[in-house]
N, C-alpha and C positions, 0 to 999 in steps of 0.2 A: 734263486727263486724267480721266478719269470715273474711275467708284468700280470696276469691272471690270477696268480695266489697273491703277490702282494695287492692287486686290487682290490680281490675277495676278503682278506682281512681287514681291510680298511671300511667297506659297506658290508660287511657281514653276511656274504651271499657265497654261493656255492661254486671254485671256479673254473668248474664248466659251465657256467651260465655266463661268467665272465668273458672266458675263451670263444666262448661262439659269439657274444657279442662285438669282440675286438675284431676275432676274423668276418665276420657280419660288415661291419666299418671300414675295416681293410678294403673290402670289396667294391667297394661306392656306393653301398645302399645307404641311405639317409634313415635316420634317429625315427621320422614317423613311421616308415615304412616297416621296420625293422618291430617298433613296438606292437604296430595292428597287426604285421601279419607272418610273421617269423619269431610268434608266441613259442611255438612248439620247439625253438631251435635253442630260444634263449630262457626256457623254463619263464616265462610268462612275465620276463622284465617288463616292468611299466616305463613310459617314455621317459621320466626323471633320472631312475636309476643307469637309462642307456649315456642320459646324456654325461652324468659322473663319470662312468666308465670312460664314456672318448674323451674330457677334460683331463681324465685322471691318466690316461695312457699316455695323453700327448704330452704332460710332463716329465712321465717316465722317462718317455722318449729324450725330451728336449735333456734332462739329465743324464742320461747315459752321451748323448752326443759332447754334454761340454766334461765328463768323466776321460771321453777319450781325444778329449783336445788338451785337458790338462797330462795327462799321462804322457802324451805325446809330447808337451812342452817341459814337463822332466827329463823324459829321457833324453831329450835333447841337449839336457843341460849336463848329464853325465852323474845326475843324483838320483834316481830311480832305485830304491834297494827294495827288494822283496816284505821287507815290513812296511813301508809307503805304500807301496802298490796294495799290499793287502786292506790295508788302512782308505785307499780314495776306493777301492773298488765296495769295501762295508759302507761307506756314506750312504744314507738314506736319504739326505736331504742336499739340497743345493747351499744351503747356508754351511753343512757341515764340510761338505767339498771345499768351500772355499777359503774356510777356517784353514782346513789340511794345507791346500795350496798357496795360503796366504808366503810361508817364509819364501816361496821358489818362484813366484809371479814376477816375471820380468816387472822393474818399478822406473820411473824415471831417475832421476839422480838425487839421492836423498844424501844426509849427512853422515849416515851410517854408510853409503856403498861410496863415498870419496874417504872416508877412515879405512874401509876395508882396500882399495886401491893404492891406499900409504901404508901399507901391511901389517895394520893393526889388529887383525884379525885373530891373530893366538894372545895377541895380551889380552884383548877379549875374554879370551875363553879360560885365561886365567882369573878374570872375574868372574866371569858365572860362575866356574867348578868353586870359587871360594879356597884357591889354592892358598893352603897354609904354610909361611916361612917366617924365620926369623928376620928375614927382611923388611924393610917398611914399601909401602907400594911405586912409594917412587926410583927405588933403588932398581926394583924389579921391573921397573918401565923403560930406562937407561938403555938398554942394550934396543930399543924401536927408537930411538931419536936416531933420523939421519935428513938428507938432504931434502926430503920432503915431510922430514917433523921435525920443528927445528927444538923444541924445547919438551921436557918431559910431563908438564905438567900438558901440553899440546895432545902428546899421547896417548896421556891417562883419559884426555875431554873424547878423542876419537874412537876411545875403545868401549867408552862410556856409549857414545852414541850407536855402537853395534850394539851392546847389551841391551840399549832400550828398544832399540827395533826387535831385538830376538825377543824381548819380554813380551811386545807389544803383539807380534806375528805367531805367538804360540797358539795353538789352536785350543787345547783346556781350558787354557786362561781365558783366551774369547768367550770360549762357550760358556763356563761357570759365570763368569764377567754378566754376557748378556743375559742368563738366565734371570739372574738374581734382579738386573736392571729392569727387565720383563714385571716382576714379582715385585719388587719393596722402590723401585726407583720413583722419580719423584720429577712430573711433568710443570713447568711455570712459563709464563707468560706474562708479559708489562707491556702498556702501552709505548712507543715509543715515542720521543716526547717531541721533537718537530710533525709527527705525523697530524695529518689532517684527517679526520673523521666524524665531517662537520651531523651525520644523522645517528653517529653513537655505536655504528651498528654492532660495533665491536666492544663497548661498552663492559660488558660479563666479563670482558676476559681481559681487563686491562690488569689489573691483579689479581690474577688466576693461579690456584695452586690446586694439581690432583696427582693422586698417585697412578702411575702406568696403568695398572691391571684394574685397575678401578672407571677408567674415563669412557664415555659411552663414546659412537660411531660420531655424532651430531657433534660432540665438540670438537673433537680431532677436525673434522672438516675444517670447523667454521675459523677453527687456531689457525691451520695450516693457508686459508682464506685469507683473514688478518693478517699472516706472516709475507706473504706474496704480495699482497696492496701493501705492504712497508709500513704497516699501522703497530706491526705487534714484533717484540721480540721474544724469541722462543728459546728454552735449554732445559734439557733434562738432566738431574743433577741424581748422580749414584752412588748410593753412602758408601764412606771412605772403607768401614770392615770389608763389604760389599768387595769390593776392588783390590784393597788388601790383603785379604783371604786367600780371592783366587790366584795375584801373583804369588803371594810365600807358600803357596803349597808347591810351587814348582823350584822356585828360585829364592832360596830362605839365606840371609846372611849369616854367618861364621863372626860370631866375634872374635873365634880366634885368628879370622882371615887376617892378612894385611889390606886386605882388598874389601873388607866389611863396606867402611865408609861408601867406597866408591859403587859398590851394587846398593845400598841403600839410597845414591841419590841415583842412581841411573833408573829406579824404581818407580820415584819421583817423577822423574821426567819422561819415564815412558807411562805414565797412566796421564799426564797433565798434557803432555804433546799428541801421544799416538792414543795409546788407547782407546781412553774417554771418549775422545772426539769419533771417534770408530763405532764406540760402543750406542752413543749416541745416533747417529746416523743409521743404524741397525736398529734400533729399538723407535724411531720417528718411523721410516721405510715399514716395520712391522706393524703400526699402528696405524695408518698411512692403509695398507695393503688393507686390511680387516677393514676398518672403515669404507672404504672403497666398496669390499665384497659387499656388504651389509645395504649401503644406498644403490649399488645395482640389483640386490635381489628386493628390495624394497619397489623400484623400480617398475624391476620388472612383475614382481604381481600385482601393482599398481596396472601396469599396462594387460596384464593377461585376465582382469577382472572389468575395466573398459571394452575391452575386445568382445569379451564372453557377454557382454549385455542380448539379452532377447529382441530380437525387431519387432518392433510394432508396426503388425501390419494390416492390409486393410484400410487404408486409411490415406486421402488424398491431404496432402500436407503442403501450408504454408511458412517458409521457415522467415524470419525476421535475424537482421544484424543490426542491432543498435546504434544510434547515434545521434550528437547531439545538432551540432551545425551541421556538418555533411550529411544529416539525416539519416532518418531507416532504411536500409536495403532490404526488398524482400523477394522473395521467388515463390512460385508454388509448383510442383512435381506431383504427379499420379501416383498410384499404389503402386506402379515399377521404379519410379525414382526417375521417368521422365521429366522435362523442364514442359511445362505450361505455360509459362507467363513471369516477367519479372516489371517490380517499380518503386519507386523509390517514392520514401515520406517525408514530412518537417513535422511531425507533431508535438516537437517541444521548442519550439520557436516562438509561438506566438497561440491565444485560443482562435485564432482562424485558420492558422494551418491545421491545430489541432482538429477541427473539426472536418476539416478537409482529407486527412490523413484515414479519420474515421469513416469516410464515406467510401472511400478508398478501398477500405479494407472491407467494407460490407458488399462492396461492388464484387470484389475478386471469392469472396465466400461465396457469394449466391451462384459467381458464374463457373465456375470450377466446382461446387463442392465439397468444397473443403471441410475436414471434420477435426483439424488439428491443427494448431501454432505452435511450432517451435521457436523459443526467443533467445537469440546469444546470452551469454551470461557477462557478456561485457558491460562497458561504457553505456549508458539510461537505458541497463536492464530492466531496472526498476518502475524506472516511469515509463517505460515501452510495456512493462505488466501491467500496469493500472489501465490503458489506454487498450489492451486488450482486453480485460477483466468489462470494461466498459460495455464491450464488443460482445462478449459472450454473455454479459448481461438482456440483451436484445437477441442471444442467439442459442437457446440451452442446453443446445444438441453441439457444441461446440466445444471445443477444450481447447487447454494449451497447457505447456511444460516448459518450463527454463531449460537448454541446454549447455552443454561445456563447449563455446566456441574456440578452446585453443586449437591453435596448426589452423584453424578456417583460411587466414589469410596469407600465412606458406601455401597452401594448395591455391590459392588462387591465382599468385603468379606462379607456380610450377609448367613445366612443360605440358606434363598431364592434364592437366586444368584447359592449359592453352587447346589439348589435340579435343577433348573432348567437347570444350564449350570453346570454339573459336571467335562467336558471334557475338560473346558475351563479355562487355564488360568486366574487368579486372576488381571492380569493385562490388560487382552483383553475384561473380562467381561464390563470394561467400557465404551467402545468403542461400543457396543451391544446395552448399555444404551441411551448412547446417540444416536443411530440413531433411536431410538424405540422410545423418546421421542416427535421426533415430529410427530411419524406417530399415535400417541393418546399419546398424552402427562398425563392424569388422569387415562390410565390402567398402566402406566410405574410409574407415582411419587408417586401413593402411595403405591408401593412398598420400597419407602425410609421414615424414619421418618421425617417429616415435620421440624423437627428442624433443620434437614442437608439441606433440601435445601435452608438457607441461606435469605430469605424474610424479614427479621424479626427486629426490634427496640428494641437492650439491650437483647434480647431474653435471655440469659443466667443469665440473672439479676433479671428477674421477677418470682413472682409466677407458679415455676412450675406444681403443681397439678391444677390452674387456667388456664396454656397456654396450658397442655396438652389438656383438657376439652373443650375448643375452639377450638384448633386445630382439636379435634377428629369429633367438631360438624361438619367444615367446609366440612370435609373430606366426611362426610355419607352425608351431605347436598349434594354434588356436584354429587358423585355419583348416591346416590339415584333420581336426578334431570335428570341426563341424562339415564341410567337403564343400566343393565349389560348384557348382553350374558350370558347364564347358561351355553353352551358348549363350551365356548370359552374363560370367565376370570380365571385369575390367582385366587388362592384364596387369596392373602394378597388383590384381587379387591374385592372377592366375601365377605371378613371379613367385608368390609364397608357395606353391605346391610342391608338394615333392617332387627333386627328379625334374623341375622346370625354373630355369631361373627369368629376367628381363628378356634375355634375346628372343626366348623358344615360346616367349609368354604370346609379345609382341607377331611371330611367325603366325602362332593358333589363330590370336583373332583377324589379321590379314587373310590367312585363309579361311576362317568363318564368313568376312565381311565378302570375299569373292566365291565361295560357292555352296552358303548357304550353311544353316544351323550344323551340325553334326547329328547322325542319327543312329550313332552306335559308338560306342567306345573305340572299338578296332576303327572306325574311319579316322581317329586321331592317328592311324602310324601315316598317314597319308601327310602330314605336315611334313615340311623341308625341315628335318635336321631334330627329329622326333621318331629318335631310334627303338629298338626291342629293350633297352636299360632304361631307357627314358620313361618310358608307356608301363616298365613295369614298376617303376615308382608310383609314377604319377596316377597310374588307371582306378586303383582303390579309391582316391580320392576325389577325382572328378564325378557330377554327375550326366546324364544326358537324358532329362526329364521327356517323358513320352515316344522313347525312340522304338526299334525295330526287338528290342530285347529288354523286357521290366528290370531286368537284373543290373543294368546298366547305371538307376535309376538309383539303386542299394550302394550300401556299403562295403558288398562282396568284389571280390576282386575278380578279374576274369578268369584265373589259373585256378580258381576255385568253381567254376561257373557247372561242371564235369558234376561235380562233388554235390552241390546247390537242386540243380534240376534229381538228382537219384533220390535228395532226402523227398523233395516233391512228390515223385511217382510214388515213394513208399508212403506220403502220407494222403494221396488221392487228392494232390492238387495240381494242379497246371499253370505255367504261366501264361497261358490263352483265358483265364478263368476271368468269372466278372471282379467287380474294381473291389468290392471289398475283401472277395476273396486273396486276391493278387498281394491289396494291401498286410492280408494278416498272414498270408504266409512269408510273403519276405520278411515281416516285423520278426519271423519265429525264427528262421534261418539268419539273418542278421547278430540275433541275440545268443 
C-alpha cells in the first residue's frame, strides 16, 4: 500500500488528493502556497489538512528507513527467515517494529547472552518447550556442567536467565502487556521525603493515584515536572492477570514438565526484572508523547489567535511600560508605527512625581495627538491605569487599553531591536513595543520568539524541536493568510513568507532601502538570490500597494494575472478604472 492510500485512510480523504499533495511537497513548494493556489491539483485541501499529510508522510518515511536498517541488521546476523521479514515489513507502527526486533537487537552484555556464551542455550529451550521426562530437571541439566558451569544448579540459574530474556523480548507478550497497561494500569506518585518544595508546588501530587487512560495532559506534565526537580517519585503499577495473562498464553507451564518449577520462576523474574520495567517506560514515553502533542497544539492556537488579532488603526499611540522605581517607560509612534518621541516617569514614587508624570503625559498628548494608551500588563499596571484614567478624565477624546507585554523586553535586547532602533535605549525600546502591538499586532510579535510570548502549557517541558515546528507553522500560516506589504514589512515579517526565509528576507529590504520602494511584483526577481521558485512562492503573498499594476496589490498571483484581466474585459471593467471600481472588481476576482 503506498504512503497516499495509507494516508488517505487515516484522514479520510481521497488519495489522489493525497498523492498530488505529497508530490506537491516533494517539489519544494511550501504548505501556504500549495493550499491558496494549487486548489485545483489537490481537490481543494485546506492548509491543515496539507500540513497532516507532510507530518504524516515524514513518518512514513522515517519508518520505512529504520524498517530497513532493522532488516539489514538481521540479515546480518544470519536469522532473517521469510516469516520475519514478512512480519517487520506488516509493522504499521514503529512501536510494533521494535517489539518484532526486540529478540535480535544487538544488546550490551546481559545475563542472559554470558549463559548463552556458556552454552546454555538448549537447556533453555528445554524449558520453554516444557520438555517432558521421567527425569528430575536437575538430572537433565548434568550433561551443560563443564569448565565454564561449574555446578548444575549454576546451569539450571543460566538457562533461567535466557528464558526470561526470551519471555521478556517476545513481541505478543509486549504488546498484549502494554495494551492492557495503556487500559486498566495504574499511575502513582509520592512525595519524596528529603525533597525540598518549600511553595508546595507540587503539593496534588504527593499522594497521587490515577488510572493511565483516565489522567489528563496537565497532570502528566506537571508529574513528570515534579519527577525531574527530584520532588516526586513516580511508578506505574500493572495488575498481576494483566501481566500473567499475556505471558501464559505464550509460555504456559506443564506440570507434568520436569522443568515446570523452573519456567514458573523464570516467569517471575522476567515480568519483576525485564518486562515491567519496559512496559513501564513504554507506557510513561506514551503519555509523555500525548501530553506533549496536546500543550503544543494548545500552544499553538493560543499563538495563532494572538497573531490573528485586528490592528487598530488610525490611531497615533502612546505605549507605557510599567514600573515601580525604575519608573514608566514610554514611547509614542504615528499611525505607521513610527517612533515620535520617547520619556520616562516616577508617578508612583512620591505625589510630586505623580503630579509631574501627569503633566508629562498631557504635554506629549496635546503635542503629538495622541488618541490612544497602550499600558503593559506588567509590574504597576494597575496604578499606571488609574494615573491614566486620571488623564483621560481631562481628556475624552482619549482612550487606553491594557496590553500583553510578554517578549516586550526579549525584543528589546534582540539584534533586531538593536538594527532597528539603534538610538534607543534598551530600556525604552520596550515601550515602542508595546504601543506597536496593537497598531498590528502580527507585524510587531513575530519579531519576538513565540516562546517569550508566554501562551503556552508546560512549554518549557515539551518537545522542543516538535513546539518549534508548530510554532513556526502557525507563524507562516497567519502571515501568509493575511499577506505582507513588500515596502513596508520588517524582515524578521518578511522571513515568514513563503518561499523567503532570514537571508532573502534581509536581501529584499537592503535592496528596497537602496533603490527605492518596489513598484511591481516582477521588480522583486531583481533581488540577489530571489529566484523563478522563490518569486513563485512568495509573489501571492506579498503585496505592492499603489504600484504599476492593481493586481499586484490583490491576492492573485501573477501566473494567474492572464486569467484575472480576460474575466475584466468579459465583465466591462478595466484595471485603468476609477478607485472604486478597481476596488470592486478585484474584491470579485479575488473571491
Amino acid at each position: 500500500m503506498s504512503y497516499a492510500e495509507k494516508i488517505s485512510i487515516q484522514l479520510k480523504l481521497k488519495p489522489t488528493q493525497v498523492a498530488s499533495a505529497i508530490e506537491l511537497l516533494d517539489g519544494g513548494n511550501t504548505v501556504p502556497f500549495i493550499s491558496r493556489y494549487r486548489k485545483e491539483a489537490t481537490g481543494s485541501l485546506d492548509e491543515e489538512q496539507i500540513r497532516q499529510i507532510e507530518n504524516l508522510v515524514s513518518r512514513l518515511r522515517s519508518l520505512d528507513e529504520r524498517r530497513a536498517t532493522v532488516l539489514t541488521s538481521i540479515e546480518e546476523q544470519g536469522k532473517l527467515t521469510d516469516e520475519l521479514r514478512a512480519a517487520l515489513i506488516q509493522a504499521e507502527t514503529l512501536t510494533a517494529l521494535e517489539d518484532i526486533y526486540q529478540p535480535y537487537k544487538p544488546k550490551r552484555k546481559t545475563r542472559a547472552s554470558v549463559a548463552r556464551e556458556k552454552g546454555l542455550q538448549a537447556l533453555a529451550d528445554k524449558i520453554l518447550q516444557q520438555e517432558i521426562s521421567e527425569q528430575s530437571a536437575k538430572t537433565l541439566a548434568i550433561p551443560f556442567v563443564n569448565d565454564n558451569v561449574l555446578t548444575v544448579e549454576e546451569a539450571l540459574a543460566g538457562a533461567m536467565d535466557i528464558v526470561s530474556e526470551t519471555i521478556s523480548d517476545h513481541a505478543e507478550v509486549r504488546r498484549i502487556t502494554r495494551e492492557r497497561a495503556m487500559q486498566w494500569g495504574v499511575l502513582r506518585s509520592e512525595k519524596v521525603s528529603e525533597a525540598q518544595d518549600e511553595r508546595c508546588v507540587y503539593q496534588v501530587y504527593y499522594q497521587f493515584e490515577g488510572r493511565v487512560d483516565r489522567l489528563r495532559p496537565h497532570q502528566v506534565l506537571a508529574i513528570n515536572r515534579g519527577e525531574a526537580g527530584k520532588v516526586l517519585r513516580v511508578q506505574v503499577e500493572v495488575l498481576e492477570r494483566d501481566w500473567r495473562t499475556a505471558i501464559t498464553s505464550f509460555f504456559r507451564p506443564d506440570a507434568r514438565s520436569p522443568f515446570n518449577e523452573n519456567l514458573k520462576e523464570a516467569i517471575e523474574d522476567a515480568a519483576a526484572r525485564l518486562l515491567l520495567p519496559a512496559i513501564e517506560r513504554d507506557v510513561r514515553r506514551s503519555l509523555t508523547e500525548d501530553a506533549e502533542l496536546h500543550a503544543i497544539n494548545v500552544f499553538a492556537s493560543n499563538l495563532r489567535a494572538l497573531l490573528s488579532q485586528p490592528p487598530l488603526e488610525g490611531h497615533t499611540v502612546m505605549g507605557l511600560d510599567p514600573g515601580f522605581r525604575t519608573g514608566c517607560k514610554g514611547a509614542v509612534v504615528d499611525l505607521t508605527g513610527k517612533l515620535l518621541d520617547t520619556f520616562t516617569i516616577y508617578p508612583h514614587t512620591s505625589p510630586k512625581h505623580k503630579g509631574e508624570a501627569l503633566e508629562t503625559l498631557k504635554k506629549m498628548v496635546g503635542k503629538y495627538q495622541v488618541s490612544l494608551i497602550t499600558i503593559g500588563n506588567g509590574t504597576a499596571s494597575r496604578e499606571t491605569e488609574q494615573l491614566v484614567a486620571e488623564l483621560i478624565h481631562e481628556n475624552p477624546g482619549l482612550h487606553y487599553l491594557i496590553t500583553n507585554e510578554a517578549g516586550a523586553s526579549v525584543y528589546s535586547a534582540s539584534p533586531l531591536a538593536r538594527a532597528e532602533l539603534p538610538d534607543l535605549d534598551v530600556s525604552l525600546r520596550g515601550a515602542v513595543s508595546i504601543a506597536r502591538r496593537v497598531q498590528d499586532p502580527m507585524a510587531e510579535l513575530v519579531k519576538i520568539d513565540p516562546k517569550s510570548i508566554g501562551v503556552g502549557l508546560y512549554q518549557h517541558d515539551v518537545n522542543q524541536t516538535e513546539l518549534n515546528r508548530a510554532l513556526d507553522g502557525v507563524v507562516e500560516s497567519v502571515v501568509n493568510y493575511v499577506g505582507v506589504d513588500a515596502n513596508t514589512a520588517s524582515p524578521a515579517l518578511l522571513a515568514h513568507v513563503a518561499g523567503i526565509g532570514p537571508k532573502l528576507a534581509e536581501r529584499i529590504v537592503v535592496y528596497r532601502e537602496k533603490n527605492g520602494p518596489f513598484t511591481s511584483r516582477s521588480s522583486l526577481l531583481n533581488v540577489n538570490g530571489l529566484g523563478a521558485k522563490a518569486f513563485e512562492q512568495a509573489a501571492g503573498f506579498l503585496r505592492i500597494r499603489n504600484g504599476e499594476n492593481p493586481l499586484d496589490a490583490s491576492a492573485i498571483h501573477p501566473e494567474s494575472y492572464a486569467v484575472a484581466q480576460a474575466i475584466l474585459i468579459k465583465t466591462g471593467l478595466s484595471l485603468v478604472a476609477n478607485k472604486d471600481e478597481k476596488r470592486m472588481a478585484l474584491g470579485k476576482l479575488q473571491n
